[in-house]
N, C-alpha and C positions, 0 to 999 in steps of 0.2 A: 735562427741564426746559424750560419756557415761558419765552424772555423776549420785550417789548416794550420799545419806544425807553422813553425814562427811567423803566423800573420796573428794580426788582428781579428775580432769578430767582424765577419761582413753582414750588416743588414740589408737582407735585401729588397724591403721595401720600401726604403730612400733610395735606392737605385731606380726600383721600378717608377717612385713618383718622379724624379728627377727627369727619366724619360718620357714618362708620361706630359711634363710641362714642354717640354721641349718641341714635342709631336703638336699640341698644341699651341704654342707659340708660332710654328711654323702653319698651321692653316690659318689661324689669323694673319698671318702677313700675306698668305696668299688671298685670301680673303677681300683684303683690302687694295692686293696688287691690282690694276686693272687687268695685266695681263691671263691673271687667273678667270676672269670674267671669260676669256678668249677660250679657256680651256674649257667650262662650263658650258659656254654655249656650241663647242664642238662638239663634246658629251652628247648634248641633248639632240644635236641634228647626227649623230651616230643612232642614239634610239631610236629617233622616229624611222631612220633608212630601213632598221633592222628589223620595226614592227610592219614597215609594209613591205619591205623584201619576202619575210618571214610568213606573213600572209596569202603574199600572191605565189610565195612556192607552193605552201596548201593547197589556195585553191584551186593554183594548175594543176597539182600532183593528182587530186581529186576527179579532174576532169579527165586527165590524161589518164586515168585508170577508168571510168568509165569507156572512153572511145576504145582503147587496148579491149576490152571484155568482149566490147560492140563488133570488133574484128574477127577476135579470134572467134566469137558465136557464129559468124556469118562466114567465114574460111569453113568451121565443120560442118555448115548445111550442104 
């Protein structure tokens, strides 16, 4: 417990629970919003962009570092 000159004690883990229900009370309503459905399913078509953007930078960087080697070996012959 917290105290300062003329306050009360402060507990602060009715604080913390207090907010803890509240955090929770609010994904359940988002939960149940449909609009939240809208937000979710952006999410998920944000990852999948990001796993195959994230991909094909690979495996162009990959290839594009082999062709660069490929040049510059055949520029010093």
């Amino acid at each position: 417990m917290i105290t300062q000159a003329n306050y009360a004690p402060v507990n602060q883990g009715a604080c913390h629970r207090q907010r803890g229900s509240k955090v929770i009370n609010r994904i359940r309503q988002l939960w149940a919003d449909e609009n939240g459905q809208d937000v979710a399913e952006y999410a998920v078509m944000l990852a999948v962009i990001l796993v195959i953007v994230i991909g094909t930078v690979r495996l162009i960087g990959s290839n594009a570092n082999n062709v660069f080697s490929q040049v510059g070996s055949q520029l010093t012959q």
